[in-house]
C-alpha positions as CSV (number, residue, x, y, z in Angstrom):
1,X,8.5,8.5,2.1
2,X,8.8,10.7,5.3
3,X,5.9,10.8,6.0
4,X,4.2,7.8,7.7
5,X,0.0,8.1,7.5
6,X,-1.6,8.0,11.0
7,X,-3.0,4.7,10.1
8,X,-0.1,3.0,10.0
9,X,1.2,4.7,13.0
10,X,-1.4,3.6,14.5
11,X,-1.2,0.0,13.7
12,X,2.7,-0.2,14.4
13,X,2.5,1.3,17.9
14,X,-0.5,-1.6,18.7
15,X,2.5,-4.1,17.3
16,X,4.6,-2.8,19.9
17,X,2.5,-2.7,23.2
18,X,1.5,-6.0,22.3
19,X,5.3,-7.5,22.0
20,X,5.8,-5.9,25.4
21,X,9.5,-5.4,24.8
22,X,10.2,-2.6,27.5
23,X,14.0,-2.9,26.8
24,X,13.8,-1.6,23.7
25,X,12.9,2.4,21.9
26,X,9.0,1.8,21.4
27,X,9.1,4.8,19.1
28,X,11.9,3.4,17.3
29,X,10.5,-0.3,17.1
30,X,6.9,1.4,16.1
31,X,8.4,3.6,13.6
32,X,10.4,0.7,11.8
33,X,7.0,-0.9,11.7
34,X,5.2,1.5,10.5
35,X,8.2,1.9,7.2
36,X,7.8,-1.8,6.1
37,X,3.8,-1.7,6.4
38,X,4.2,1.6,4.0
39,X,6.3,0.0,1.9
40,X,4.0,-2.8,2.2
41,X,1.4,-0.6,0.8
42,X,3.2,1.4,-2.0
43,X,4.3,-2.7,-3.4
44,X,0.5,-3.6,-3.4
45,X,-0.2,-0.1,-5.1
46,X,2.7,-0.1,-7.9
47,X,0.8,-4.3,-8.6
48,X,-2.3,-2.4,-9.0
49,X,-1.0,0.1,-11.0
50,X,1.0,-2.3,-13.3
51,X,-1.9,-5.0,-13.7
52,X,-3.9,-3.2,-16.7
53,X,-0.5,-3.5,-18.7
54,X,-0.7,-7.4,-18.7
55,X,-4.6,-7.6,-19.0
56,X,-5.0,-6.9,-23.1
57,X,-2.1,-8.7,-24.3
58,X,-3.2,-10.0,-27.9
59,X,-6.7,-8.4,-27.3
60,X,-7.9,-6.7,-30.6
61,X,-9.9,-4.6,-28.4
62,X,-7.6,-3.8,-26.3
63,X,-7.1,0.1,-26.6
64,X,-10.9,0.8,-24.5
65,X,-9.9,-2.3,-22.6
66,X,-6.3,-0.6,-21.7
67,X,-7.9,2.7,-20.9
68,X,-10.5,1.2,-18.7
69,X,-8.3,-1.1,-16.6
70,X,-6.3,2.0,-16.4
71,X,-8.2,4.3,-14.9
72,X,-9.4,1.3,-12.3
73,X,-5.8,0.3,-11.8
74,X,-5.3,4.2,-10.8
75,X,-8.4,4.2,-8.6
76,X,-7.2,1.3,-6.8
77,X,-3.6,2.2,-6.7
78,X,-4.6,5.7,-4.7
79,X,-7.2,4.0,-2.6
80,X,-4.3,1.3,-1.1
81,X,-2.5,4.9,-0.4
82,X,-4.8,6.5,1.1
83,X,-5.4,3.0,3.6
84,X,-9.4,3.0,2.9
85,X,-10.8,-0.2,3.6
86,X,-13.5,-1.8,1.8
């Protein structure tokens, strides 16, 4: 996790002009920011990913119901990466 998406850069350096703290690193402040928003988003993405597994539970259909909520879960999972909005 090195790298931080420009999104979230983005977003974290807003946080800090808008606390106004002048006696602190800015970078540093914005770049702390932008790690837990990442981690933030890599959380929400592993739920996504993880939420077909307890969706067929008991289901006798639920080998085409396991591959299909896979591949959305997947879909989800790499749009949260990626930051797209809806």
């Amino acid at each position: 996790m090195d790298e931080i998406p420009e999104d979230i850069l983005d977003v974290a350096r807003r946080v800090v002009r808008s606390l106004g703290d002048a006696d602190h690193d800015s970078g540093e402040n914005a770049e702390a920011i932008a790690r837990a928003i990442l981690l933030e988003r890599e959380r929400c993405a592993i739920v996504a990913l993880t939420t077909h597994a307890k969706t067929t539970s008991g289901d006798e259909h639920a080998p085409v119901i396991k591959a299909s909520t896979r591949a959305a879960a997947k879909f989800i999972a790499g749009a949260i990466r990626k930051g797209l909005t809806p």
